[in-house]
PDB file of N, CA, C and O in Angstrom:
ATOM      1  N   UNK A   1     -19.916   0.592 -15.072  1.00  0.00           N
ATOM      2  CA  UNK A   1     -18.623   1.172 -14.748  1.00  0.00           C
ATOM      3  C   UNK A   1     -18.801   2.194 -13.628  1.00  0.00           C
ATOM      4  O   UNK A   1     -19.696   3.036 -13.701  1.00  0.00           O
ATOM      5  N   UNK A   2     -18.056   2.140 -12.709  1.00  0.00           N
ATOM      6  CA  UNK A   2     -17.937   3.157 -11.766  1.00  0.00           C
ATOM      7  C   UNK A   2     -17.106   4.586 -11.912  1.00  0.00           C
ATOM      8  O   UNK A   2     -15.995   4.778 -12.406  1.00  0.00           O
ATOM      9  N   UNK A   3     -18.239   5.725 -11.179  1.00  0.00           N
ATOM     10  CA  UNK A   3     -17.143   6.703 -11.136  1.00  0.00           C
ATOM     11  C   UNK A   3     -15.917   6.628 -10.272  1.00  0.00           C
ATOM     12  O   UNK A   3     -15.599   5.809  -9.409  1.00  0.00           O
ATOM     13  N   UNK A   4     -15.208   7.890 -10.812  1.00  0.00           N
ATOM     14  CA  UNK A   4     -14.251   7.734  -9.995  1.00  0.00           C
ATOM     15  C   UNK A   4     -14.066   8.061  -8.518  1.00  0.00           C
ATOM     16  O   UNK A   4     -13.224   7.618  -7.737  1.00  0.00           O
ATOM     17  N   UNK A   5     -15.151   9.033  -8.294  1.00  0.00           N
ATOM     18  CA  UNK A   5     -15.391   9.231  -6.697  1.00  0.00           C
ATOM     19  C   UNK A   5     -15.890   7.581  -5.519  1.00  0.00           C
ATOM     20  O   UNK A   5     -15.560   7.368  -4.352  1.00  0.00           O
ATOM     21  N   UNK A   6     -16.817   6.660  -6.530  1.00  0.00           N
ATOM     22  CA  UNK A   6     -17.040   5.259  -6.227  1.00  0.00           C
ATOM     23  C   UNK A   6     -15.699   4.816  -6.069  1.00  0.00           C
ATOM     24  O   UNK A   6     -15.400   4.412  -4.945  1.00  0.00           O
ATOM     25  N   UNK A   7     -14.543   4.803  -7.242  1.00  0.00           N
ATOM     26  CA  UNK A   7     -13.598   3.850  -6.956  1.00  0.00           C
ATOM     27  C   UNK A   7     -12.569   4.776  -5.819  1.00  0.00           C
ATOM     28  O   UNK A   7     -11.631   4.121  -5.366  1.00  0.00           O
ATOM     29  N   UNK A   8     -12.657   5.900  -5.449  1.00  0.00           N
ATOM     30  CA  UNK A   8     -11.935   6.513  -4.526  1.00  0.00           C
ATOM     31  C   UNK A   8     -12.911   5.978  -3.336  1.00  0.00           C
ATOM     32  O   UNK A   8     -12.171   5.325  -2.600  1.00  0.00           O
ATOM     33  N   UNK A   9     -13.612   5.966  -3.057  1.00  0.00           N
ATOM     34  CA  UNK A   9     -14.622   5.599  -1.636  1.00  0.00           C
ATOM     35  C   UNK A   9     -13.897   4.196  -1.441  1.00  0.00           C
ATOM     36  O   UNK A   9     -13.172   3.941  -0.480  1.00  0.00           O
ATOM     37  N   UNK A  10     -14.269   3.082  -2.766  1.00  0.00           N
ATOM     38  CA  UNK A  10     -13.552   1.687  -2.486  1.00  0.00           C
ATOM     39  C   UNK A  10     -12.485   1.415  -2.533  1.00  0.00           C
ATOM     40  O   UNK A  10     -12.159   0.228  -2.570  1.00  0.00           O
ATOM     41  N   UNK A  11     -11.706   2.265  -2.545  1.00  0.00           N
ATOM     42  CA  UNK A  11     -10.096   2.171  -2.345  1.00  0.00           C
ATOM     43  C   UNK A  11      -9.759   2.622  -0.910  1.00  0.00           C
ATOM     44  O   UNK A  11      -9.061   2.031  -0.086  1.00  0.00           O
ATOM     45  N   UNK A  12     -10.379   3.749  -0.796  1.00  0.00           N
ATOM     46  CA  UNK A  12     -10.301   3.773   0.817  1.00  0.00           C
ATOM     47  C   UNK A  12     -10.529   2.733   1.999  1.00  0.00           C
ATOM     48  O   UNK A  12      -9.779   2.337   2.891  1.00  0.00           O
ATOM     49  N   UNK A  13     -11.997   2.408   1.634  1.00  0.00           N
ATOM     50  CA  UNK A  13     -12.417   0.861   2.141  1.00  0.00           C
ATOM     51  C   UNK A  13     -11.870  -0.040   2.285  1.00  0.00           C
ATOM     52  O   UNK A  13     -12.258  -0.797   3.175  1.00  0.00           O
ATOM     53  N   UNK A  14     -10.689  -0.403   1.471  1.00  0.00           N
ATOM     54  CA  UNK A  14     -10.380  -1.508   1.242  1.00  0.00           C
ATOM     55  C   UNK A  14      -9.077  -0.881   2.142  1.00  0.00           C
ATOM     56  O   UNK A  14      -9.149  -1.506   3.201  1.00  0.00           O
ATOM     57  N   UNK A  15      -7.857   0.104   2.239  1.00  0.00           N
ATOM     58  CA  UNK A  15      -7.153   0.389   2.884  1.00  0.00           C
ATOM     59  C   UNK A  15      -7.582   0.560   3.752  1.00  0.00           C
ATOM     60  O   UNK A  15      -6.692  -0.070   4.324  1.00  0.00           O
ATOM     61  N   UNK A  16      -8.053   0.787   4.354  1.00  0.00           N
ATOM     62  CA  UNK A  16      -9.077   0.930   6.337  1.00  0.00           C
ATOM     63  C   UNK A  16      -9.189  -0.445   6.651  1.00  0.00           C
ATOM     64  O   UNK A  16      -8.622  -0.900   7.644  1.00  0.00           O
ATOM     65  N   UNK A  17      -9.836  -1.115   5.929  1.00  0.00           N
ATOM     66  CA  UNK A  17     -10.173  -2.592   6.450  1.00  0.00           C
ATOM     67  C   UNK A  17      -9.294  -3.370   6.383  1.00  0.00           C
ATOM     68  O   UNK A  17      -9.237  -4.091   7.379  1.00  0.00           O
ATOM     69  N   UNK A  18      -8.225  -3.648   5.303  1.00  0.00           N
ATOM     70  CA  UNK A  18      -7.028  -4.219   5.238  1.00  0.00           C
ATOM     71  C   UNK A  18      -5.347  -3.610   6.099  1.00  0.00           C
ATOM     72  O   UNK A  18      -4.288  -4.185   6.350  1.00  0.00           O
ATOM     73  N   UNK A  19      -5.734  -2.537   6.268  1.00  0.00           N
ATOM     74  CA  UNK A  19      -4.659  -2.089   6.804  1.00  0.00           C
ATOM     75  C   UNK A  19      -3.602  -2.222   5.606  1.00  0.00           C
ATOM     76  O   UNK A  19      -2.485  -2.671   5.863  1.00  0.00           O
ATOM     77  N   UNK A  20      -3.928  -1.850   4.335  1.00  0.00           N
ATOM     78  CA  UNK A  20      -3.094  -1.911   3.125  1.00  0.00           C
ATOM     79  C   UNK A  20      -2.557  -0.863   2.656  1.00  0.00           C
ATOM     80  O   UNK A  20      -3.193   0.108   2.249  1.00  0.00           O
ATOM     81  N   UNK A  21      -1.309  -0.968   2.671  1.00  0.00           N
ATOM     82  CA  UNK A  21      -0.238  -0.424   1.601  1.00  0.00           C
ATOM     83  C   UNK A  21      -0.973   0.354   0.357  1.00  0.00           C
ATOM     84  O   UNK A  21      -1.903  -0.230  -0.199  1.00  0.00           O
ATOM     85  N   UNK A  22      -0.550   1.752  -0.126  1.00  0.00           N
ATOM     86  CA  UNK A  22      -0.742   1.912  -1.527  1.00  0.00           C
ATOM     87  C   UNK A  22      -0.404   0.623  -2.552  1.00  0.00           C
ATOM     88  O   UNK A  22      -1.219  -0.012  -3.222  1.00  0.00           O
ATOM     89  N   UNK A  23       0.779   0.471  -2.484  1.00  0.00           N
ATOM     90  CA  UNK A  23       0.892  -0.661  -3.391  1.00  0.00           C
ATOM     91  C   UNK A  23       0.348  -1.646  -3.521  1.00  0.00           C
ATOM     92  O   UNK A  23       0.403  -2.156  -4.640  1.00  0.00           O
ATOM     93  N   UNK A  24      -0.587  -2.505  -2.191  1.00  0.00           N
ATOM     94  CA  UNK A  24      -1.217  -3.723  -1.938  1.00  0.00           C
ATOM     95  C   UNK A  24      -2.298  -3.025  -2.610  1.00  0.00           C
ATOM     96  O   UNK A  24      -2.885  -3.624  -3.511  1.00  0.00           O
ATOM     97  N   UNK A  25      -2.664  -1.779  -2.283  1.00  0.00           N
ATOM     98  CA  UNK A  25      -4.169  -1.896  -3.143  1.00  0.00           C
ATOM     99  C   UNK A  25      -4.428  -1.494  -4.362  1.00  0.00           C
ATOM    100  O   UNK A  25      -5.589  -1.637  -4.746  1.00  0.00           O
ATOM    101  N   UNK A  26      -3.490  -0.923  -5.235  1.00  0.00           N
ATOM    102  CA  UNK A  26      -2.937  -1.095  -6.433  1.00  0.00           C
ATOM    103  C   UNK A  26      -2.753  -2.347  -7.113  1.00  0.00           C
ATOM    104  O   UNK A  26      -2.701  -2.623  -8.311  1.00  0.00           O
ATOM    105  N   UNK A  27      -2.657  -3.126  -5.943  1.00  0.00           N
ATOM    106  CA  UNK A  27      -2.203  -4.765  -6.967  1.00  0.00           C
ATOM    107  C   UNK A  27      -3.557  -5.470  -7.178  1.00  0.00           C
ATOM    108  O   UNK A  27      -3.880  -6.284  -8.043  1.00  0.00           O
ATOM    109  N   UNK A  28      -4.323  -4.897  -6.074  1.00  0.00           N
ATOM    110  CA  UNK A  28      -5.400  -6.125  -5.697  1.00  0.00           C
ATOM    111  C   UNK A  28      -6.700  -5.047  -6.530  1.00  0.00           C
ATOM    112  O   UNK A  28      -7.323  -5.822  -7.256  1.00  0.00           O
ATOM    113  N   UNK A  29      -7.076  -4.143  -6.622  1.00  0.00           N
ATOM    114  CA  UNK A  29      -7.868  -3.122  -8.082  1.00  0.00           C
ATOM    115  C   UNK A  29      -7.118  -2.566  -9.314  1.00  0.00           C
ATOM    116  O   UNK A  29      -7.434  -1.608 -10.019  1.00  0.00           O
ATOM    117  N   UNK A  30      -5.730  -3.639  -9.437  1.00  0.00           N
ATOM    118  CA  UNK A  30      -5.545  -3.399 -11.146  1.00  0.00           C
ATOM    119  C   UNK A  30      -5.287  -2.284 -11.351  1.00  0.00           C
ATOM    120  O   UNK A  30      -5.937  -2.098 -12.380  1.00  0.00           O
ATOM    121  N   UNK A  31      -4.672  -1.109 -11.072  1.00  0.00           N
ATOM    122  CA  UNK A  31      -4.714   0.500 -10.521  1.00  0.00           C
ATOM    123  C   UNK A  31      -3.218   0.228 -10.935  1.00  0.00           C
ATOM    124  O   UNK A  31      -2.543  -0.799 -11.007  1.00  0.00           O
ATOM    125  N   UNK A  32      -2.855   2.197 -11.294  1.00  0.00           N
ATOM    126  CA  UNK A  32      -1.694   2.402 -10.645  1.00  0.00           C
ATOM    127  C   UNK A  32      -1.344   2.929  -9.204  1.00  0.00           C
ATOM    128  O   UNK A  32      -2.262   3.420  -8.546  1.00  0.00           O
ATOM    129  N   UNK A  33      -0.245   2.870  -8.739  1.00  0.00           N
ATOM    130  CA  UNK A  33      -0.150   3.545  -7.540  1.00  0.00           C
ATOM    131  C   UNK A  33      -0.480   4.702  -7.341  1.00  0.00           C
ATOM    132  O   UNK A  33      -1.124   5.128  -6.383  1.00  0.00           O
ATOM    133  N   UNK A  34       0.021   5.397  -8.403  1.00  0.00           N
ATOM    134  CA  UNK A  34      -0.576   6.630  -8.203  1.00  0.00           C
ATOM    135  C   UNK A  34      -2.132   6.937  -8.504  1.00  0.00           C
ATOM    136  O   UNK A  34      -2.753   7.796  -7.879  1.00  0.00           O
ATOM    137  N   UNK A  35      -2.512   6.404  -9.194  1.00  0.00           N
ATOM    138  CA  UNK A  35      -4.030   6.777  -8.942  1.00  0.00           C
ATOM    139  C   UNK A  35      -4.760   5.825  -7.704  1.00  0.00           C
ATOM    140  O   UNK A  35      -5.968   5.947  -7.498  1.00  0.00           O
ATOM    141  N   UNK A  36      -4.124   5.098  -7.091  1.00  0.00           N
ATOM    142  CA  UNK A  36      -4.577   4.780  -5.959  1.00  0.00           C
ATOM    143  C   UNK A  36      -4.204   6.149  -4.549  1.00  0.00           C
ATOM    144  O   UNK A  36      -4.865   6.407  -3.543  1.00  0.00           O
ATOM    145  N   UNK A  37      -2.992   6.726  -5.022  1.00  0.00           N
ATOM    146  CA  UNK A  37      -2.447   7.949  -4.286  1.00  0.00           C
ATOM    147  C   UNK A  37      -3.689   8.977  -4.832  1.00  0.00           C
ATOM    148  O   UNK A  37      -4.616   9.386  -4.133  1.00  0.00           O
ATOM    149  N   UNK A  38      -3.556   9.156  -5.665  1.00  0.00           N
ATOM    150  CA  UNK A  38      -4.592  10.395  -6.389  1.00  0.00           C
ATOM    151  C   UNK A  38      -6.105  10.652  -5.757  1.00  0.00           C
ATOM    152  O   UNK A  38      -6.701  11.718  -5.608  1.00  0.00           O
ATOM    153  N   UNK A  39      -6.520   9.276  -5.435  1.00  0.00           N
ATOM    154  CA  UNK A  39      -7.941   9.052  -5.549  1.00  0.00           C
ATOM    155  C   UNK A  39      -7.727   8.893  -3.699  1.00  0.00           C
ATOM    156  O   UNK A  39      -8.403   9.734  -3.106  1.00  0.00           O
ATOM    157  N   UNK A  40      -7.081   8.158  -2.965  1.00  0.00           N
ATOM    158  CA  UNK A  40      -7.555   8.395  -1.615  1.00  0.00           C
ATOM    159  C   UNK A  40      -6.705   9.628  -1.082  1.00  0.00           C
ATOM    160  O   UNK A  40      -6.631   9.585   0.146  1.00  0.00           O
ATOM    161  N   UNK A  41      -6.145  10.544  -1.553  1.00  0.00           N
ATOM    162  CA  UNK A  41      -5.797  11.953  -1.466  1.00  0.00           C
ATOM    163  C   UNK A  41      -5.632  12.946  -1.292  1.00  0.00           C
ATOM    164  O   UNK A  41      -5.017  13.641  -0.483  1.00  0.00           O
ATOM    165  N   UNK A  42      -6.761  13.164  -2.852  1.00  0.00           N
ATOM    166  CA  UNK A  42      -7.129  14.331  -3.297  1.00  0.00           C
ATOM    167  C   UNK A  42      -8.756  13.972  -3.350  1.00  0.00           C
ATOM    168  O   UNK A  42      -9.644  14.690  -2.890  1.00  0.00           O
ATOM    169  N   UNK A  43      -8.886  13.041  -3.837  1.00  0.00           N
ATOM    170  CA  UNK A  43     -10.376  12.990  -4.571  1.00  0.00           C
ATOM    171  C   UNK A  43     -11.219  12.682  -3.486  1.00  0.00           C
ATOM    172  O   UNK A  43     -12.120  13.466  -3.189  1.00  0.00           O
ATOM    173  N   UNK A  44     -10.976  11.273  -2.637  1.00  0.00           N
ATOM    174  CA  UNK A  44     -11.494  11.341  -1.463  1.00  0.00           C
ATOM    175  C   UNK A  44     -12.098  12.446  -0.270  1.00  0.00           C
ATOM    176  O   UNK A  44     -13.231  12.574   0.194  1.00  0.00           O
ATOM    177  N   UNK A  45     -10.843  13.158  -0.003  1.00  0.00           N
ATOM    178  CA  UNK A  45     -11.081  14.574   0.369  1.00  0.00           C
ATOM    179  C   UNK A  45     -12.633  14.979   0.137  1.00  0.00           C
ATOM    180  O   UNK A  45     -13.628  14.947   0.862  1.00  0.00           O
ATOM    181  N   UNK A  46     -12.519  15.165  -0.492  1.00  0.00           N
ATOM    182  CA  UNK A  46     -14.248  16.169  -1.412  1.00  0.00           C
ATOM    183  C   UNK A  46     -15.397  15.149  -0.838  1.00  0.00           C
ATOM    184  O   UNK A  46     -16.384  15.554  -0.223  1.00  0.00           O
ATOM    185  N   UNK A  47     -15.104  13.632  -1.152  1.00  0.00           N
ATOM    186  CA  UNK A  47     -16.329  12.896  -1.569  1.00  0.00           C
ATOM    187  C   UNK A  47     -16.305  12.269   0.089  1.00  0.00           C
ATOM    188  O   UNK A  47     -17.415  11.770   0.269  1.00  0.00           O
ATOM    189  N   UNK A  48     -15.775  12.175   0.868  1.00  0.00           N
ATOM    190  CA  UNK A  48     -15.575  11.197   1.978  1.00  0.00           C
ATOM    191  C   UNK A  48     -15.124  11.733   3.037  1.00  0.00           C
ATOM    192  O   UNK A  48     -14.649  10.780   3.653  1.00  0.00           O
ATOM    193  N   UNK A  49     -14.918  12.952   3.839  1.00  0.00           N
ATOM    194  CA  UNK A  49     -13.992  13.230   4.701  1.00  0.00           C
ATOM    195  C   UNK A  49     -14.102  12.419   5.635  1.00  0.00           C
ATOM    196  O   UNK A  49     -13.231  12.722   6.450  1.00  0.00           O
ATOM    197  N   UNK A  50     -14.655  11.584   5.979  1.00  0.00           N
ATOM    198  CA  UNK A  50     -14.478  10.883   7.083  1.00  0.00           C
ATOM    199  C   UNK A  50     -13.807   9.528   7.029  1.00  0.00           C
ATOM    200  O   UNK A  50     -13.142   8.957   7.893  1.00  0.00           O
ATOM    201  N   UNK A  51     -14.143   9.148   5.797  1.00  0.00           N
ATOM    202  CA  UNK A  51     -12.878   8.145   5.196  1.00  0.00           C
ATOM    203  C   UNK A  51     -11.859   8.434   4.418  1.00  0.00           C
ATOM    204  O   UNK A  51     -11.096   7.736   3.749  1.00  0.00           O
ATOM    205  N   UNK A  52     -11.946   9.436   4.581  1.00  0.00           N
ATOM    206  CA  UNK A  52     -10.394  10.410   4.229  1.00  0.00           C
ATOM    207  C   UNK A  52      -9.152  10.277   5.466  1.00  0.00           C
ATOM    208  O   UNK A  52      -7.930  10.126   5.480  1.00  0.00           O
ATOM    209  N   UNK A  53     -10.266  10.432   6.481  1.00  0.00           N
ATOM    210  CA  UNK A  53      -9.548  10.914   7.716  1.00  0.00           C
ATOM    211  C   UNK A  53      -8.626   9.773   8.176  1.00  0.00           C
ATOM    212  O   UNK A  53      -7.470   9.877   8.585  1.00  0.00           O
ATOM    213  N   UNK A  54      -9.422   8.584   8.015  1.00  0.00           N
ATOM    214  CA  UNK A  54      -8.709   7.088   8.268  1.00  0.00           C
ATOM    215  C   UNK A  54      -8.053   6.813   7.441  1.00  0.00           C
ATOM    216  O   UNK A  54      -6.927   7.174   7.784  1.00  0.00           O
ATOM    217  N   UNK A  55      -8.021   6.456   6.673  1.00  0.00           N
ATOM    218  CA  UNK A  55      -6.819   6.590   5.135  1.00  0.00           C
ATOM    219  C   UNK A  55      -6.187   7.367   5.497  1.00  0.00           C
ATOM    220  O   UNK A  55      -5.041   6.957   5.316  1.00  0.00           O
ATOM    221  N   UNK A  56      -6.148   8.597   6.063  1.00  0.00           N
ATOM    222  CA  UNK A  56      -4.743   9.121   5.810  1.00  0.00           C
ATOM    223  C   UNK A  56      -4.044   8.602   7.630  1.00  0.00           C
ATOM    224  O   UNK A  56      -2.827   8.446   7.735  1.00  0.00           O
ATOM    225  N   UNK A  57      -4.601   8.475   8.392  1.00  0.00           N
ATOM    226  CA  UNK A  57      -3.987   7.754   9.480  1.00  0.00           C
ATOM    227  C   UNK A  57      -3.469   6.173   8.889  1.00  0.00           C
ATOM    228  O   UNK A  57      -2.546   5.613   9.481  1.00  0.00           O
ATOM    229  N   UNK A  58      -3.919   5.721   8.071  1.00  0.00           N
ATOM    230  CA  UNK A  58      -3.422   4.270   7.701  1.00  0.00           C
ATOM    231  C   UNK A  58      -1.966   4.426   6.826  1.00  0.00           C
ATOM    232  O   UNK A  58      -0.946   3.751   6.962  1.00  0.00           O
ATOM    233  N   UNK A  59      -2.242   5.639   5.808  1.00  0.00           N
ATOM    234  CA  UNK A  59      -1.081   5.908   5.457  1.00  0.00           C
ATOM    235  C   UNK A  59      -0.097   6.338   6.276  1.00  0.00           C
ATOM    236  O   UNK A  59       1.056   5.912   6.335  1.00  0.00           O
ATOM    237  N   UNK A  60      -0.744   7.442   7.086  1.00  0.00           N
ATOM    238  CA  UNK A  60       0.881   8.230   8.308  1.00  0.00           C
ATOM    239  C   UNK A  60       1.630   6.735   9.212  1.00  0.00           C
ATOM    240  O   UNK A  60       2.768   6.799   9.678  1.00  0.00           O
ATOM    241  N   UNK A  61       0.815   5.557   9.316  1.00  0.00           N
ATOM    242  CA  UNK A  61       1.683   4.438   9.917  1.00  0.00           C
ATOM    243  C   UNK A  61       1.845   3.438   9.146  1.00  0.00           C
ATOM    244  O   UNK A  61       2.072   2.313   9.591  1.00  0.00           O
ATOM    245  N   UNK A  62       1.708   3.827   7.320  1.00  0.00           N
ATOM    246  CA  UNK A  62       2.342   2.896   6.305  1.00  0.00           C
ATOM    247  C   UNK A  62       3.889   3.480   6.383  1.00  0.00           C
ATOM    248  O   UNK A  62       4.896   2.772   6.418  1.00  0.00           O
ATOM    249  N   UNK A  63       3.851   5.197   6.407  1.00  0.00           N
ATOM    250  CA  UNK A  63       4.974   6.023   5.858  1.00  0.00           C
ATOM    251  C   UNK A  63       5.593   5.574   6.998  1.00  0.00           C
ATOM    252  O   UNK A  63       6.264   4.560   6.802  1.00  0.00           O
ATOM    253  N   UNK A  64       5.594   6.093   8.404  1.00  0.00           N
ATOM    254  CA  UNK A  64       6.751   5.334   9.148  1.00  0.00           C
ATOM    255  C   UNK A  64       6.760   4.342   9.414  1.00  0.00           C
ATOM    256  O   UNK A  64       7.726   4.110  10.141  1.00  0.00           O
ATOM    257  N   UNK A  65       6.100   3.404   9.203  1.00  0.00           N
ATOM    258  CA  UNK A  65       7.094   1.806   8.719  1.00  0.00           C
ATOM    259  C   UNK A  65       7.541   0.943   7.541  1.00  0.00           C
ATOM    260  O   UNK A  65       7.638  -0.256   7.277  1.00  0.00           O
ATOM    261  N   UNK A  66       7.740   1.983   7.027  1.00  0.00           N
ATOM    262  CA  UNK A  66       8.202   1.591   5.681  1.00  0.00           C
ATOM    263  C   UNK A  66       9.664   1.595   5.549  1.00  0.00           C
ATOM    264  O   UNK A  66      10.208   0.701   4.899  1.00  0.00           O
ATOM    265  N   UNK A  67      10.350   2.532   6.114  1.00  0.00           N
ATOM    266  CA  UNK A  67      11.944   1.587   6.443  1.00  0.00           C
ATOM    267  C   UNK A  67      12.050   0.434   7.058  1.00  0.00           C
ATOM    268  O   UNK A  67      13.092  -0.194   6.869  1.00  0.00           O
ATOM    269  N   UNK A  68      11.271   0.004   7.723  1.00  0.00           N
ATOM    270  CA  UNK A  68      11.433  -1.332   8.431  1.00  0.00           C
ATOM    271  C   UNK A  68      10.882  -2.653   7.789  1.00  0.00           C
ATOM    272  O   UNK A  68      11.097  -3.768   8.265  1.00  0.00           O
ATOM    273  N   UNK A  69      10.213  -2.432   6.761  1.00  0.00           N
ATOM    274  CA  UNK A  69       9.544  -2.978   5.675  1.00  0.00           C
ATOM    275  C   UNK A  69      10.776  -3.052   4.801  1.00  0.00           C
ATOM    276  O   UNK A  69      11.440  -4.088   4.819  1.00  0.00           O
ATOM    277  N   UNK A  70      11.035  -2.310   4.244  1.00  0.00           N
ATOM    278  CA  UNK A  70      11.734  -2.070   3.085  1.00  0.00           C
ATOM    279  C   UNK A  70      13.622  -2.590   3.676  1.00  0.00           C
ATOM    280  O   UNK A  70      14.494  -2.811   2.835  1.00  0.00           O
ATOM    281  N   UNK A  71      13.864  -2.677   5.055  1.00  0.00           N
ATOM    282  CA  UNK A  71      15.170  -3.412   5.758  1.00  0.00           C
ATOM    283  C   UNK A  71      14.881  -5.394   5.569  1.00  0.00           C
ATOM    284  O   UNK A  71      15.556  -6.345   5.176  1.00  0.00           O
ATOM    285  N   UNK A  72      13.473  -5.179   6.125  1.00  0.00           N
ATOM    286  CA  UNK A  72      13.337  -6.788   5.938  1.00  0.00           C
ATOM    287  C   UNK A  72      13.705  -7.294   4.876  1.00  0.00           C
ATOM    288  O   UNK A  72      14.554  -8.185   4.860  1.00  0.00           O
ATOM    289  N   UNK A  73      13.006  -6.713   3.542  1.00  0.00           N
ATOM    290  CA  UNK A  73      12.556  -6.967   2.657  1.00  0.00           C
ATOM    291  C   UNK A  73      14.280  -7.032   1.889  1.00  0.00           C
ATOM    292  O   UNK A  73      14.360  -7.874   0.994  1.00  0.00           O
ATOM    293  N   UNK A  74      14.963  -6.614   2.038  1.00  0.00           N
ATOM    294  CA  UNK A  74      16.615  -6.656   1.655  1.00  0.00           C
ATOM    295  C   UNK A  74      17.249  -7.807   2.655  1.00  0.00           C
ATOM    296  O   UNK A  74      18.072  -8.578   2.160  1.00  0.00           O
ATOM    297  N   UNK A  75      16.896  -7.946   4.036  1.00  0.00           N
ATOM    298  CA  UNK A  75      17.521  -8.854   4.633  1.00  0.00           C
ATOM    299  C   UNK A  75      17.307 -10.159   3.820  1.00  0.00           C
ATOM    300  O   UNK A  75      18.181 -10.992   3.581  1.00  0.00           O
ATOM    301  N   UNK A  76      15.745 -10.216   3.355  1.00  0.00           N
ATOM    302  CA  UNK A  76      15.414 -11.358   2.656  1.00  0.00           C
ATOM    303  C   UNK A  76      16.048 -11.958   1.837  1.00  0.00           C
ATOM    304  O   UNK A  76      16.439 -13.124   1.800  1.00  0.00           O
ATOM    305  N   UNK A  77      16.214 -10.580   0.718  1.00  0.00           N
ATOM    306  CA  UNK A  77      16.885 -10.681  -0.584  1.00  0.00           C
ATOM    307  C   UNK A  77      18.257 -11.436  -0.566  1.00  0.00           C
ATOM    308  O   UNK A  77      18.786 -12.208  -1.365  1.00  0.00           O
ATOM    309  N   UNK A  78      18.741 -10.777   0.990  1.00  0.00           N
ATOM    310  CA  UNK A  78      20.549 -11.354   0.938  1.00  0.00           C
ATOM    311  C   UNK A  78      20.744 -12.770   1.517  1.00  0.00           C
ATOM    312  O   UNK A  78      21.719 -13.417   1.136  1.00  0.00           O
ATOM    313  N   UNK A  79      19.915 -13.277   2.379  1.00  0.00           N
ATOM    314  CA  UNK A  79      19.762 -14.607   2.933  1.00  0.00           C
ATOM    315  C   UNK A  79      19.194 -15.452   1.988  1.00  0.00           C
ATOM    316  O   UNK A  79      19.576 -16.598   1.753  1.00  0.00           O
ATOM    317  N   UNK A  80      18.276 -14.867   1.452  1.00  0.00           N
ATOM    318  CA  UNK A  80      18.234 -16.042  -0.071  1.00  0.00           C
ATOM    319  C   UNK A  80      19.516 -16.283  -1.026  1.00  0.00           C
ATOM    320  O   UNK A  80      19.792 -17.430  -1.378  1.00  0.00           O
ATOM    321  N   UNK A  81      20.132 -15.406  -1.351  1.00  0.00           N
ATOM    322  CA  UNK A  81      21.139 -15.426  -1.835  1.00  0.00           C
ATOM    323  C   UNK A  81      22.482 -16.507  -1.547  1.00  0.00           C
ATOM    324  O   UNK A  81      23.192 -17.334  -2.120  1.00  0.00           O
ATOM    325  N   UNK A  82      22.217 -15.714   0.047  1.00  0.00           N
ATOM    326  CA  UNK A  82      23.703 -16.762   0.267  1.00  0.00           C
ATOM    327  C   UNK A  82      23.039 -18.114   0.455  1.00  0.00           C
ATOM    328  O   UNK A  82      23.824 -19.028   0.206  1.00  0.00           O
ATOM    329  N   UNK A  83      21.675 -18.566   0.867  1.00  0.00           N
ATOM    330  CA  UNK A  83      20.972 -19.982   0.800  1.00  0.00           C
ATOM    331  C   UNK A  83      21.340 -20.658  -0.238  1.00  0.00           C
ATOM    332  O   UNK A  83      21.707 -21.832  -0.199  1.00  0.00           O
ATOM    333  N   UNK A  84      21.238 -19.684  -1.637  1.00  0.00           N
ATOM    334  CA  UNK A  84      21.440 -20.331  -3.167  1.00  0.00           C
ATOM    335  C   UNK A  84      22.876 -20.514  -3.805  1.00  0.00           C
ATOM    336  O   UNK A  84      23.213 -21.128  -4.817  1.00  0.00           O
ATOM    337  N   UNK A  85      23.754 -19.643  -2.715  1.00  0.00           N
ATOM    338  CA  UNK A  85      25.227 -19.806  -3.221  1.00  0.00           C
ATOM    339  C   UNK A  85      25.760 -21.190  -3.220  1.00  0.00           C
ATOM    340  O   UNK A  85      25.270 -21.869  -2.317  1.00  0.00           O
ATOM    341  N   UNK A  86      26.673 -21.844  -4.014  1.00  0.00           N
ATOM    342  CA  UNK A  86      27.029 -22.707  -3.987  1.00  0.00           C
ATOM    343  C   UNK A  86      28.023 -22.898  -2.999  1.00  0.00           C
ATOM    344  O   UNK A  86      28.235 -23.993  -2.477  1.00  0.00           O
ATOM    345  N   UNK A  87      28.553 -22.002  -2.768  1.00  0.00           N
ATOM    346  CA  UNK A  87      29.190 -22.153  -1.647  1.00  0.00           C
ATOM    347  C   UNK A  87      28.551 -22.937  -0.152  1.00  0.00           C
ATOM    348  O   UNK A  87      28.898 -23.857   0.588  1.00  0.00           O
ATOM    349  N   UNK A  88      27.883 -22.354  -0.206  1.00  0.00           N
ATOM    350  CA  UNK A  88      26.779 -22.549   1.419  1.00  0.00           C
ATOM    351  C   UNK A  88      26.683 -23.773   1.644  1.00  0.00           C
ATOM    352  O   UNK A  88      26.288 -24.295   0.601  1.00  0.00           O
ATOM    353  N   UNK A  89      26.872 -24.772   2.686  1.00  0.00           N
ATOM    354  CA  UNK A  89      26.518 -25.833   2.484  1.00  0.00           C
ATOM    355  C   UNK A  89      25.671 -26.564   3.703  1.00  0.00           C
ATOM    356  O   UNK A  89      26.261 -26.681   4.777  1.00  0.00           O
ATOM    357  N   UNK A  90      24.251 -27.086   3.588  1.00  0.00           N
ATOM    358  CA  UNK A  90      23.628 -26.859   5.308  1.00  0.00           C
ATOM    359  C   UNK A  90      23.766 -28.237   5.919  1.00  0.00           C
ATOM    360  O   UNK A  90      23.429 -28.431   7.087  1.00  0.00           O
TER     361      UNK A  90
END
């Protein structure tokens, strides 16, 4: 079993190299979000500053594009919708 400073190092890793979302790397180490927040953070900080430093640049250009993420991601929702309406007919 790993500590938790290990699984903060490989959570970082994996957001640097993936260019991943808190949430993507929450899904993909079985985690909550927040201890994926917790651990590249706070905890990182201490154990990693230098992969601290990138993680938190990966996050500052998760946070501003995340309205544009989160617009798609509704455009989706509503074009499926009217695809499935019975109305619609192609």
């Amino acid at each position: 079993m790993e500590t938790v400073e290990e699984r903060a190092a490989a959570l970082g890793a994996y957001i640097i190299e993936h260019n991943a979302t808190v949430r993507e790397t929450a899904k993909r180490f079985g985690v909550s979000k927040s201890t994926v927040h917790k651990d590249v953070t706070s905890r990182l900080r201490n154990v990693n500053p230098a992969l601290y430093s990138g993680v938190r640049e990966v996050l500052e250009k998760n946070k501003s594009e995340r309205h544009i993420r989160g617009g798609m991601a509704t455009r989706e929702k509503y074009r499926k919708k009217t695809l499935q309406s019975p109305r619609f007919v192609v």
